[in-house]
DSSP file (Angstrom, degrees, kcal/mol; ACC not computed):
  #  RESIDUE AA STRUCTURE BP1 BP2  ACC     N-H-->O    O-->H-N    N-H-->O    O-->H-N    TCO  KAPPA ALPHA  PHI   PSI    X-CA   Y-CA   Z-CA
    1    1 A X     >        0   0    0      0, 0.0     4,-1.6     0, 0.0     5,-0.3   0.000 360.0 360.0 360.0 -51.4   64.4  109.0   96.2
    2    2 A X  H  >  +     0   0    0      1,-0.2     4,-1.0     2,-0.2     5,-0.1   0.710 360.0  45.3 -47.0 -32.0   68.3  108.0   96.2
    3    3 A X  H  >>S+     0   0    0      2,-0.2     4,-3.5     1,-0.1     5,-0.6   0.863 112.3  48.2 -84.1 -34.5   67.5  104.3   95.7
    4    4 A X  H  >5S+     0   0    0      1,-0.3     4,-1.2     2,-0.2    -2,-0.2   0.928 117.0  48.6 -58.1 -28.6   64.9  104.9   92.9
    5    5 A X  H  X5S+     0   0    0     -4,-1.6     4,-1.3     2,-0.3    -1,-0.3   0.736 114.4  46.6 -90.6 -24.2   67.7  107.4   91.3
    6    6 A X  H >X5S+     0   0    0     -4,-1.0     4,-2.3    -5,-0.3     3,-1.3   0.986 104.7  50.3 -74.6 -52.9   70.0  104.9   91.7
    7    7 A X  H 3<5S+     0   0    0     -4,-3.5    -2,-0.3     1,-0.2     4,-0.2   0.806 113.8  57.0 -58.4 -28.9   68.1  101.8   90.3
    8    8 A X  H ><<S+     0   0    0     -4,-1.2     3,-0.5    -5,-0.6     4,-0.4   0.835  99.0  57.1 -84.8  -8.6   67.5  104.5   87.1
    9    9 A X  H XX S+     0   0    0     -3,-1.3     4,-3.1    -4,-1.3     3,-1.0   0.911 110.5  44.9 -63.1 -53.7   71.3  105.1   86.6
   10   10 A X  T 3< S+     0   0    0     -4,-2.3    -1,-0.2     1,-0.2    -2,-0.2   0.073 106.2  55.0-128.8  80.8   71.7  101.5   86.1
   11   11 A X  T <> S+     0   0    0     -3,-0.5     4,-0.5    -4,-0.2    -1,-0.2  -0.013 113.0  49.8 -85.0 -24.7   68.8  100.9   83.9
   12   12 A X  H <> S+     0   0    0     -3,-1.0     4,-3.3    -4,-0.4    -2,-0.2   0.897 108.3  47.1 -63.8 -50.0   70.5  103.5   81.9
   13   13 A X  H  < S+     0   0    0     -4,-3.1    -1,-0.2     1,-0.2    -3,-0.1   0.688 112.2  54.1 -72.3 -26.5   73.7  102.1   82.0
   14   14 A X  H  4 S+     0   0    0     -5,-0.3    -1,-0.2     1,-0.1    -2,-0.2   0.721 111.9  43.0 -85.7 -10.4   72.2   98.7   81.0
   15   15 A X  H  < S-     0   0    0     -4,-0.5     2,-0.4     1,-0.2    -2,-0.2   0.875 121.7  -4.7 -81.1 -75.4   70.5   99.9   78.2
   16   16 A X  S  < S-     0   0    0     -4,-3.3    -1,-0.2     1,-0.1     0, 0.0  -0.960  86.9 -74.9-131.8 147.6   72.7  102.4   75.9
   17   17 A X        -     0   0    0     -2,-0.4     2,-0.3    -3,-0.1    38,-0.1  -0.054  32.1-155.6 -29.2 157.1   76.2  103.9   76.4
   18   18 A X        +     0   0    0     36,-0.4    38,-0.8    38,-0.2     3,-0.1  -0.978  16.7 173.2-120.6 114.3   76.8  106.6   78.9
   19   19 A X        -     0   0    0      1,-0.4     2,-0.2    -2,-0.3    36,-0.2   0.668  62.2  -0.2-118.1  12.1   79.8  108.4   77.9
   20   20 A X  S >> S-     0   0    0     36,-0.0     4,-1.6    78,-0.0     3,-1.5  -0.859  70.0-101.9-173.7 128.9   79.6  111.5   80.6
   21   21 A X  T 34 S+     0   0    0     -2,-0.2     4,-0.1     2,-0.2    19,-0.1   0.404 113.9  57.3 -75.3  22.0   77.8  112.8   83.3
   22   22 A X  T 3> S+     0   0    0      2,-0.1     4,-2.6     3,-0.1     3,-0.4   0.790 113.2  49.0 -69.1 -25.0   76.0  115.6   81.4
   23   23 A X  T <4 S+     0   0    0     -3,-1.5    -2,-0.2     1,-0.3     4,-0.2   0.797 113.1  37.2 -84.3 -31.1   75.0  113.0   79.6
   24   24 A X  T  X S+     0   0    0     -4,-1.6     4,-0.7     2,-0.2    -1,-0.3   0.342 117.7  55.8 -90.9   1.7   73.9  110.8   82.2
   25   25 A X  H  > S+     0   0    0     -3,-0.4     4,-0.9    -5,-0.2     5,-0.3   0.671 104.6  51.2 -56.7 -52.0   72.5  114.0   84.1
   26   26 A X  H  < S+     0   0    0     -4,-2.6    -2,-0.2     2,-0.2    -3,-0.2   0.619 111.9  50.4 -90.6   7.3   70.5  114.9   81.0
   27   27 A X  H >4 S+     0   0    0     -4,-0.2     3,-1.9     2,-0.1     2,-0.7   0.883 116.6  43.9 -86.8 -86.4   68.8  110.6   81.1
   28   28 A X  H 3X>S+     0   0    0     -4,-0.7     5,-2.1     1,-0.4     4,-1.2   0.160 108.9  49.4-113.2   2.2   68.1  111.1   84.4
   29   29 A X  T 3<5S+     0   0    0     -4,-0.9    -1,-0.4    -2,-0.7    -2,-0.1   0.628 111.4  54.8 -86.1 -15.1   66.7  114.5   84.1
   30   30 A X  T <45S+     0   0    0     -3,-1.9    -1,-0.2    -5,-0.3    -2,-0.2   0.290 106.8  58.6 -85.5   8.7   64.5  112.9   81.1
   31   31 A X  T  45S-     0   0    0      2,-0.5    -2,-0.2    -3,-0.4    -1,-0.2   0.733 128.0 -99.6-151.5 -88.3   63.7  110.7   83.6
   32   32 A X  T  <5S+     0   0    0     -4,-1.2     2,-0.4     1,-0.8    -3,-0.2   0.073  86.5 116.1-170.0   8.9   62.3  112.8   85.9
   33   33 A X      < -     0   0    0     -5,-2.1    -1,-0.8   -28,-0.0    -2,-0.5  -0.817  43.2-165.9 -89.2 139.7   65.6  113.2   88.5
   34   34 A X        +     0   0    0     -2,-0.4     2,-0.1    -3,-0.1    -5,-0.1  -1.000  26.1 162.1-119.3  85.5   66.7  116.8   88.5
   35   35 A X        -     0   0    0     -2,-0.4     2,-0.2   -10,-0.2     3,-0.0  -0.781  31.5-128.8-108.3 161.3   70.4  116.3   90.3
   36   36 A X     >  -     0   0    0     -2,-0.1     4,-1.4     1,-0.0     3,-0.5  -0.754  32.3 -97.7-112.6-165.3   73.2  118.5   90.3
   37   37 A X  H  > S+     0   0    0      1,-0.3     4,-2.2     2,-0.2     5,-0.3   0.790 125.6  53.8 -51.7 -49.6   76.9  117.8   89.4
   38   38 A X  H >> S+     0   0    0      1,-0.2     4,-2.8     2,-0.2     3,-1.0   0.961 113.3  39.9 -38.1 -72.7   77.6  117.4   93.3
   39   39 A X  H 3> S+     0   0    0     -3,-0.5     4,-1.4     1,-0.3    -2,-0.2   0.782 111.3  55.4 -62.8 -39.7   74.8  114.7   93.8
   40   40 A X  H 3X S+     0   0    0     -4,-1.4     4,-3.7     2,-0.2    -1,-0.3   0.854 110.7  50.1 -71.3 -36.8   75.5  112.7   90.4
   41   41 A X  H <X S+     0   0    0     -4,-2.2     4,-1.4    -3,-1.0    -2,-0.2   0.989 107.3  50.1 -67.4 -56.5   79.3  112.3   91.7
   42   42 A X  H  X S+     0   0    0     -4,-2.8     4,-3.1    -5,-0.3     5,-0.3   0.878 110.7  51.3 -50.4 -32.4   78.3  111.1   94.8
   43   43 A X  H  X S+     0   0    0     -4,-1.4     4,-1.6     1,-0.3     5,-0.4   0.977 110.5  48.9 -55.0 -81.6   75.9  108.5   92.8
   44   44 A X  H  <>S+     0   0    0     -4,-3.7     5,-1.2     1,-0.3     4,-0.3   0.677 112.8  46.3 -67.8  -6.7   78.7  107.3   90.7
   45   45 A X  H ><5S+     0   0    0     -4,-1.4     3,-1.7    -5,-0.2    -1,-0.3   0.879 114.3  49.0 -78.1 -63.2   81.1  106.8   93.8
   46   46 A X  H 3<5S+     0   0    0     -4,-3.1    -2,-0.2     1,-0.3    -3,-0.2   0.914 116.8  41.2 -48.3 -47.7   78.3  105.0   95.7
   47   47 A X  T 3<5S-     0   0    0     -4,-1.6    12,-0.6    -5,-0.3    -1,-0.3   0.576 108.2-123.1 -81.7 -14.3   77.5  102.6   92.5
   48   48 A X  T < 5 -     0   0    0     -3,-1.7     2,-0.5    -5,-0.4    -3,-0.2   0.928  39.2-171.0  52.8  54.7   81.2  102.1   91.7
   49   49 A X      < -     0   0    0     -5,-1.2     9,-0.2     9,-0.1    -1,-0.2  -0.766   9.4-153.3 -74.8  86.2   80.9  103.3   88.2
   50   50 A X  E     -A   57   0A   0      7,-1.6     7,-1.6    -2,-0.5     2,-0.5  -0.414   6.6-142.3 -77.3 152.0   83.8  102.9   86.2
   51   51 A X  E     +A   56   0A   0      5,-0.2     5,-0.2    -2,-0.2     2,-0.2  -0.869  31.0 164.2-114.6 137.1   84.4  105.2   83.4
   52   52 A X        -     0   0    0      3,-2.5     3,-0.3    -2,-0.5     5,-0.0  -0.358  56.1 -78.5-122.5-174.0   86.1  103.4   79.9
   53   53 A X  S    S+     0   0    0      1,-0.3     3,-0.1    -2,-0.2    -1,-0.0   0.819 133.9  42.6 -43.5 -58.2   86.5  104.4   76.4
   54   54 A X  S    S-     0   0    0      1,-0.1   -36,-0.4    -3,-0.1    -1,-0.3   0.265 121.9-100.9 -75.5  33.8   82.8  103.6   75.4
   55   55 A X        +     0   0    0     -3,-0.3    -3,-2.5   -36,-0.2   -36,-0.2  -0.431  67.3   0.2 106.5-174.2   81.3  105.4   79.1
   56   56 A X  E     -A   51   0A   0    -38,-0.8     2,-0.3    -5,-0.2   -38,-0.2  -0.455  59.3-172.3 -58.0 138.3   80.1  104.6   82.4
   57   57 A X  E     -A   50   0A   0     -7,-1.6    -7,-1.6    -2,-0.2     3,-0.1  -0.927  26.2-119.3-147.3 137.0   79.9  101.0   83.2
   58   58 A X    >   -     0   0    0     -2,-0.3     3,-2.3    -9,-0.2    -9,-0.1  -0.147  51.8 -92.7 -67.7 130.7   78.3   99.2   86.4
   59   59 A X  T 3  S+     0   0    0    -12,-0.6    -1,-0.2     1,-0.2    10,-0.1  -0.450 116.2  34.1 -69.5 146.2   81.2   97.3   88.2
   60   60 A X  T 3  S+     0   0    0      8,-0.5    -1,-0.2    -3,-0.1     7,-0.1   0.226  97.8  97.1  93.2 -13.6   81.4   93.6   87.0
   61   61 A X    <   +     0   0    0     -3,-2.3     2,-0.2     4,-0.1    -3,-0.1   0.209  49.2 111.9 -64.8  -1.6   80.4   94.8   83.6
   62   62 A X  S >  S-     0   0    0      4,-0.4     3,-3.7     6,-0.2     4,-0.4  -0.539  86.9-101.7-106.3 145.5   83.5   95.0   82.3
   63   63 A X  T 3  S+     0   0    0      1,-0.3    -1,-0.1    -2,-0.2    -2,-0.0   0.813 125.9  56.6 -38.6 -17.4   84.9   92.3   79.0
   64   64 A X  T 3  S-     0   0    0      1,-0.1    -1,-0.3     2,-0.1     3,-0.1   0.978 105.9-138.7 -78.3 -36.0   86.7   90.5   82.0
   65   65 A X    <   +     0   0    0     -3,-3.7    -2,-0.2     1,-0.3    -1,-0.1   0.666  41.5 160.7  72.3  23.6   83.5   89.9   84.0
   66   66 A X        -     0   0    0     -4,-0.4    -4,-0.4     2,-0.1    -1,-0.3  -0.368  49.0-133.5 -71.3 179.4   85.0   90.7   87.1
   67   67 A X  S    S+     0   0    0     -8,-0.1     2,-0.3    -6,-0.1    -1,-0.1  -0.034  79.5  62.3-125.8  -0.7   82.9   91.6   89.9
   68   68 A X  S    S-     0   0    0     -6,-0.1    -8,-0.5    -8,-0.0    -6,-0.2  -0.931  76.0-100.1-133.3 166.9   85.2   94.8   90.8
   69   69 A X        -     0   0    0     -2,-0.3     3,-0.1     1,-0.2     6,-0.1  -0.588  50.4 -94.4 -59.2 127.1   86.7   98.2   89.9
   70   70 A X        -     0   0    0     -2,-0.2    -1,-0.2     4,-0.1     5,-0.0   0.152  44.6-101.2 -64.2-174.7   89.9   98.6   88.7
   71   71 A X     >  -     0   0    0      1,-0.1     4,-2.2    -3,-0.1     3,-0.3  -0.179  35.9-106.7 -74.3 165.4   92.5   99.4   91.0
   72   72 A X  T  4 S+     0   0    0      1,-0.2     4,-0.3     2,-0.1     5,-0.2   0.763 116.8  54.9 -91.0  10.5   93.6  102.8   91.2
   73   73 A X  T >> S+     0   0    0      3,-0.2     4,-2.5     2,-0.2     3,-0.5   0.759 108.4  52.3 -80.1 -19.8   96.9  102.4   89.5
   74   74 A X  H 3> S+     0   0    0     -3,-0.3     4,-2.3     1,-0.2     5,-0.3   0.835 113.7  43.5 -75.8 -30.4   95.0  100.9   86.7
   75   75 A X  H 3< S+     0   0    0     -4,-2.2     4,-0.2     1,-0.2    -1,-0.2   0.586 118.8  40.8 -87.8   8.4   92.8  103.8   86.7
   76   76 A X  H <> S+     0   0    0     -3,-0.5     4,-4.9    -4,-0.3    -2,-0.2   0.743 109.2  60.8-106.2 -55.0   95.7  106.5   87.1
   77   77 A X  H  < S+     0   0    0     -4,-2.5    -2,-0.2     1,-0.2    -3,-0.2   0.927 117.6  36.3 -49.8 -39.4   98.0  104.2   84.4
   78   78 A X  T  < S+     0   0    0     -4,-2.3    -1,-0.2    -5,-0.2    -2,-0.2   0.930 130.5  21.1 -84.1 -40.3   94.8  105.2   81.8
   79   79 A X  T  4 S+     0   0    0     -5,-0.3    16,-2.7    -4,-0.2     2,-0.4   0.725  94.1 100.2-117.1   2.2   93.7  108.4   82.5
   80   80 A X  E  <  +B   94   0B   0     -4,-4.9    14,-0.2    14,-0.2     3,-0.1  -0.783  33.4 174.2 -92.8 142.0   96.5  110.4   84.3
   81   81 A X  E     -     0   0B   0     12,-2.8     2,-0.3     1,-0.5    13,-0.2   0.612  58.3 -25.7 -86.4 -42.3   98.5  112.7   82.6
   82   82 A X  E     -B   93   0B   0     11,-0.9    11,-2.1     2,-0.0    -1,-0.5  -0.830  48.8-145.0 179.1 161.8  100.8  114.6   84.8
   83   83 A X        -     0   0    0     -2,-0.3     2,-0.3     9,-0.2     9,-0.2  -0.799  14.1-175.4-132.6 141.4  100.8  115.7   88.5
   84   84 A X        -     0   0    0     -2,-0.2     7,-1.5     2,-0.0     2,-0.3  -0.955  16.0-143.0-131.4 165.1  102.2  119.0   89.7
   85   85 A X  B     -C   90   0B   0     -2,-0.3     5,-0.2     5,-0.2     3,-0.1  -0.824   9.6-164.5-118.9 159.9  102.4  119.8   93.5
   86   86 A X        -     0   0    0      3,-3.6     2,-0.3     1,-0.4     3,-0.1  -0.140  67.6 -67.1-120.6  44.7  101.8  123.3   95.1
   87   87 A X  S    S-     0   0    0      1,-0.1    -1,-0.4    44,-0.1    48,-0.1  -0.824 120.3 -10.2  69.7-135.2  102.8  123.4   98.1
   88   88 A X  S    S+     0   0    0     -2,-0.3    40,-1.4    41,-0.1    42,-0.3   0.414 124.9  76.9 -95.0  36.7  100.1  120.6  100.0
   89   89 A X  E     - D   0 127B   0     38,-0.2    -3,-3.6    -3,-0.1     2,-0.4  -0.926  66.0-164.8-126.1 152.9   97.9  120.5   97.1
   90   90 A X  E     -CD  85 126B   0     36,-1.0    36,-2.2    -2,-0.3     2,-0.7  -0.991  12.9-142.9-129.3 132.3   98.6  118.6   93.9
   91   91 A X  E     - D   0 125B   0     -7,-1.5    34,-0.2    -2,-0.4     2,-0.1  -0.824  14.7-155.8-116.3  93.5   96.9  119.1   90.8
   92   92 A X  E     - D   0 124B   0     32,-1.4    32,-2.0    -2,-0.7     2,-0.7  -0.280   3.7-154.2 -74.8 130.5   96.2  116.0   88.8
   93   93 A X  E     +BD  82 123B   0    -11,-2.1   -12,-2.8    30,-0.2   -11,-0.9  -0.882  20.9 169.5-122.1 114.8   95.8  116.2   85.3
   94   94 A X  E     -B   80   0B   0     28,-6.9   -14,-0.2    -2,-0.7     3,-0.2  -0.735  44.2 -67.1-131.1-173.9   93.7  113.6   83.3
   95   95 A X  S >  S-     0   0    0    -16,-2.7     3,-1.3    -2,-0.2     4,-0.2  -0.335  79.0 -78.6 -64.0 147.9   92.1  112.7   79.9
   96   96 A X  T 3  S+     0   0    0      1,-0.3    26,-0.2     2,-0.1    -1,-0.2   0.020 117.8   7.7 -48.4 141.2   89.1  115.3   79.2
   97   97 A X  T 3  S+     0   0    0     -3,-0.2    25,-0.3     1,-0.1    -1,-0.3   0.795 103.3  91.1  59.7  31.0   86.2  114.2   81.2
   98   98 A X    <>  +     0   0    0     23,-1.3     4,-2.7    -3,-1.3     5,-0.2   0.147  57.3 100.2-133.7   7.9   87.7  111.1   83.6
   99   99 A X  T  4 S+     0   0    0     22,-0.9     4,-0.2    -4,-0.2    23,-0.2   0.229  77.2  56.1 -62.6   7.0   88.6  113.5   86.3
  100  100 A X  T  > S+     0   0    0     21,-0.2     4,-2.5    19,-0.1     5,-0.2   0.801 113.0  36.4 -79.2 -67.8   85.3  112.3   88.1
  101  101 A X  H  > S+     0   0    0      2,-0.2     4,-3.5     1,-0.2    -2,-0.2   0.922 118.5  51.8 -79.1 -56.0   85.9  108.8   88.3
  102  102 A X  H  X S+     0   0    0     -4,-2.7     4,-2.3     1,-0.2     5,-0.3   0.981 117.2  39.9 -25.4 -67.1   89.9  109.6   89.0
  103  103 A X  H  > S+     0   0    0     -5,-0.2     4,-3.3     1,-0.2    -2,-0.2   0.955 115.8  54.4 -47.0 -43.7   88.9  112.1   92.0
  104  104 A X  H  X S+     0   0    0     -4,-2.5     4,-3.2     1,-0.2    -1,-0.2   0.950 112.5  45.0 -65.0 -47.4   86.0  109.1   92.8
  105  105 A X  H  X S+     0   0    0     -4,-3.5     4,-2.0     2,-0.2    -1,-0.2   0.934 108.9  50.2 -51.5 -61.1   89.1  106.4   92.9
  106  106 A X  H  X>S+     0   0    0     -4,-2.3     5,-0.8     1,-0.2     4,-0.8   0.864 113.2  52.6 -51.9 -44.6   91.5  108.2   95.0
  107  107 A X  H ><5S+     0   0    0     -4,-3.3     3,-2.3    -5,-0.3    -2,-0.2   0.989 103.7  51.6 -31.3 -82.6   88.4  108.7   97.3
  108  108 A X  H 3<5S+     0   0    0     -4,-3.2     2,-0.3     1,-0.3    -2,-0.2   0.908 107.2  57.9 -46.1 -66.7   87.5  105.1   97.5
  109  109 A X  H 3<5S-     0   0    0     -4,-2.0    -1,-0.3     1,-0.2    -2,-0.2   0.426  83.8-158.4 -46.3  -4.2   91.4  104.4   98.6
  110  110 A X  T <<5 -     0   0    0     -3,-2.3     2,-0.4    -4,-0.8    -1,-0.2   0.829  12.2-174.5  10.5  73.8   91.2  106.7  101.6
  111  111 A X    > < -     0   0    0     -5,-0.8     3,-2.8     1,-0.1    -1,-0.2  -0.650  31.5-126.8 -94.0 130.4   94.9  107.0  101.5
  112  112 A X  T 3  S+     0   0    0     -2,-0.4    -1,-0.1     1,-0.3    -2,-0.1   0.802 102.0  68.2 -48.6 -23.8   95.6  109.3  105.0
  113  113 A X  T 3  S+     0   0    0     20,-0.1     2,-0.4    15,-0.1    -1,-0.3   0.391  89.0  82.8 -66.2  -4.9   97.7  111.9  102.6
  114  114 A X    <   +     0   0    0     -3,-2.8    14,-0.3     1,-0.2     3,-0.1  -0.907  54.6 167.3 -52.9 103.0   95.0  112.6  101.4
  115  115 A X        -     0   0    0     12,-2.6     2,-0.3    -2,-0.4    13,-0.2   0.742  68.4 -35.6-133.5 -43.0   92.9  114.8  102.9
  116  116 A X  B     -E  127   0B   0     11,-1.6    11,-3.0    -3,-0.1    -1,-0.3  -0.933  48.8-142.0-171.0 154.5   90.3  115.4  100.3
  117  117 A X        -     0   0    0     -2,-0.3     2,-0.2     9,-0.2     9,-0.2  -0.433   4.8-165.5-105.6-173.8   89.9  115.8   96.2
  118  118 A X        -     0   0    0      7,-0.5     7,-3.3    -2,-0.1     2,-0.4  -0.750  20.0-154.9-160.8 142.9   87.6  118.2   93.8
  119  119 A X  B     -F  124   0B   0     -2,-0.2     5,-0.2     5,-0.2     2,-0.1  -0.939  16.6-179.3-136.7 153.5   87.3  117.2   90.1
  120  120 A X        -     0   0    0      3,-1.4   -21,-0.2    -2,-0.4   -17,-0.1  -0.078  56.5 -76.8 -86.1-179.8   86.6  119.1   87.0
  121  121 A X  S    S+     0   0    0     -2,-0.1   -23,-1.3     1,-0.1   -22,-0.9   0.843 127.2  11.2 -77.2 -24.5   86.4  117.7   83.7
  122  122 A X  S    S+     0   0    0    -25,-0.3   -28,-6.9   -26,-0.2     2,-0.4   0.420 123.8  62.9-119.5 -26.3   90.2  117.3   83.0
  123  123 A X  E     -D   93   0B   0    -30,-0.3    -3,-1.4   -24,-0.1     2,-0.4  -0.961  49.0-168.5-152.0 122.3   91.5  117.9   86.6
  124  124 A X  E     -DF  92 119B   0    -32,-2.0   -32,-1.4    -2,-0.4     2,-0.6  -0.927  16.1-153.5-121.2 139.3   91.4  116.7   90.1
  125  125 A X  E     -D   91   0B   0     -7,-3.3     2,-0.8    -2,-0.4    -7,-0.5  -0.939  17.5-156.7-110.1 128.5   92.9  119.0   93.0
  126  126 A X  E     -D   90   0B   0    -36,-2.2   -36,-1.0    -2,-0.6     2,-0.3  -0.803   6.0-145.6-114.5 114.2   94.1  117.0   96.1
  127  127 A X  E     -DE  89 116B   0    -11,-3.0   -12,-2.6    -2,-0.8   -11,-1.6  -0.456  16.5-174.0 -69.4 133.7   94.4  118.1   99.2
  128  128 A X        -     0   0    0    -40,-1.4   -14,-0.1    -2,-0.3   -40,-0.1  -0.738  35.4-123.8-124.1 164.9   97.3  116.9  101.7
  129  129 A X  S    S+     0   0    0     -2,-0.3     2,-0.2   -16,-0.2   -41,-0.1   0.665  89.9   5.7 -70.5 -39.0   97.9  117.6  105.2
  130  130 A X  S  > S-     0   0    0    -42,-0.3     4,-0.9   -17,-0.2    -2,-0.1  -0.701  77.1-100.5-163.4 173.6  101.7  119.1  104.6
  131  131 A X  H  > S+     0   0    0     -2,-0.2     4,-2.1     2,-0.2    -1,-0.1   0.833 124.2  48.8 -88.2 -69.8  104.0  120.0  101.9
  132  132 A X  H  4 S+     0   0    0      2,-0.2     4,-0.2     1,-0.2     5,-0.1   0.745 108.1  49.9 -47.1 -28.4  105.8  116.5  102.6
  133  133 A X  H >> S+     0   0    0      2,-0.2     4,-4.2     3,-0.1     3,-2.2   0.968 107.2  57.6 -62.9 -58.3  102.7  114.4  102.6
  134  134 A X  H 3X S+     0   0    0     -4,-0.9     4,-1.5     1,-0.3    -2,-0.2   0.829 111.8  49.4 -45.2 -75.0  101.8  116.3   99.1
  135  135 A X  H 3X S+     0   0    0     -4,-2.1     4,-2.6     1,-0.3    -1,-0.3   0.457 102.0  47.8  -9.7 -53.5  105.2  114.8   98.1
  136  136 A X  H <> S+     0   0    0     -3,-2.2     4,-0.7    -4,-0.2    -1,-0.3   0.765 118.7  50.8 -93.6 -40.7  105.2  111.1   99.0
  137  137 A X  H  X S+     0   0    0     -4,-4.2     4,-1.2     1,-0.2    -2,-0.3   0.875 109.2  54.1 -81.2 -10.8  101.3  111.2   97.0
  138  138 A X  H  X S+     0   0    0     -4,-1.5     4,-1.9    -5,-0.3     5,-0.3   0.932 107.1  38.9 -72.1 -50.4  102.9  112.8   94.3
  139  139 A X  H >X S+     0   0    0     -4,-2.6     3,-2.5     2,-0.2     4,-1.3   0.785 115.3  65.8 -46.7 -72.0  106.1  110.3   93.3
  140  140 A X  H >X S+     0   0    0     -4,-0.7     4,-1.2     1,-0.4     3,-0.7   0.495 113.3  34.8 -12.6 -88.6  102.8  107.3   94.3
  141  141 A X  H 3< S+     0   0    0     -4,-1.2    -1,-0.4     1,-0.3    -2,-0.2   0.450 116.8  47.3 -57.7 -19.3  101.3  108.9   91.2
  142  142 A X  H XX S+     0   0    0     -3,-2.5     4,-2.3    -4,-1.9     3,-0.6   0.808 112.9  50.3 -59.2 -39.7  103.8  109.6   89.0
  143  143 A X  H << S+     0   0    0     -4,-1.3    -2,-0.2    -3,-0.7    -3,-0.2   0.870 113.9  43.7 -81.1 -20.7  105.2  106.5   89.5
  144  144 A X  T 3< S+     0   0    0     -4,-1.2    -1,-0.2    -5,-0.2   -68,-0.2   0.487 110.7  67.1 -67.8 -10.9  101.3  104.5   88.7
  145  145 A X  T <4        0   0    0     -3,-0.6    -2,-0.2    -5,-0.3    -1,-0.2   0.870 360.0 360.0 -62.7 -46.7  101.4  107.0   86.1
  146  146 A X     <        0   0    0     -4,-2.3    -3,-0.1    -5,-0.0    -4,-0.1   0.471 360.0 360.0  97.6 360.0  104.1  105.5   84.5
């Protein structure tokens, strides 16, 4: 079922913009896959789904025609907004609706301060080990913030 749902995300994606996953929830429910928010993130992590202006796009899809995702400072420099820390969680603040694909980035890097994300539409919470860990991954992200 996971490959079939996968090979219909990108037939979707080759077809018409995607610009969100309700919106690519409510093709693939049209479709006949019934996923929830959980399952659809994991999808777009596995497929390496970057999210742009104009949507989702299939890595290697992108006007360069590379064959990867950008890095995550590329993807922090565009869609983070501010970081605040809480003690050894930090709460990452991005453009409406790229907090999937942020959370999904920080993911990929498995950086060890890291301990684990949750995204929202706007907002990714990251979990650290310590107060100090939280620290050294905030300045990282202010400073890819720019």
């Amino acid at each position: 079922m996971k490959q079939q749902r996968h090979a219909a995300i990108r037939d979707l994606l080759a077809k018409a913009p995607v610009t969100s996953q309700d919106d690519l929830r409510r093709k693939l429910a049209e479709r006949g896959f019934h996923v929830t928010q959980a399952t659809l993130s994991r999808d777009i992590h596995e497929l390496r789904l970057s999210k742009g202006p104009s949507g989702y796009a299939l890595p290697g899809s992108g006007e360069d025609g590379a064959d990867s995702l950008p890095g995550i400072r590329e993807v922090l420099r565009s869609f983070g907004l501010e970081i605040r820390q809480a003690k050894n969680l930090l709460v990452l603040i991005t453009a409406t609706g790229s907090a999937q694909p942020v959370a999904a980035g920080i993911d990929y890097e498995d950086w060890p301060d890291v301990v684990g994300t949750i995204a929202g539409d706007d907002t990714v919470l990251l979990i650290c080990p310590d107060d100090a860990r939280a620290q050294d991954v905030k300045a990282r992200i202010e400073e890819y913030i720019g």
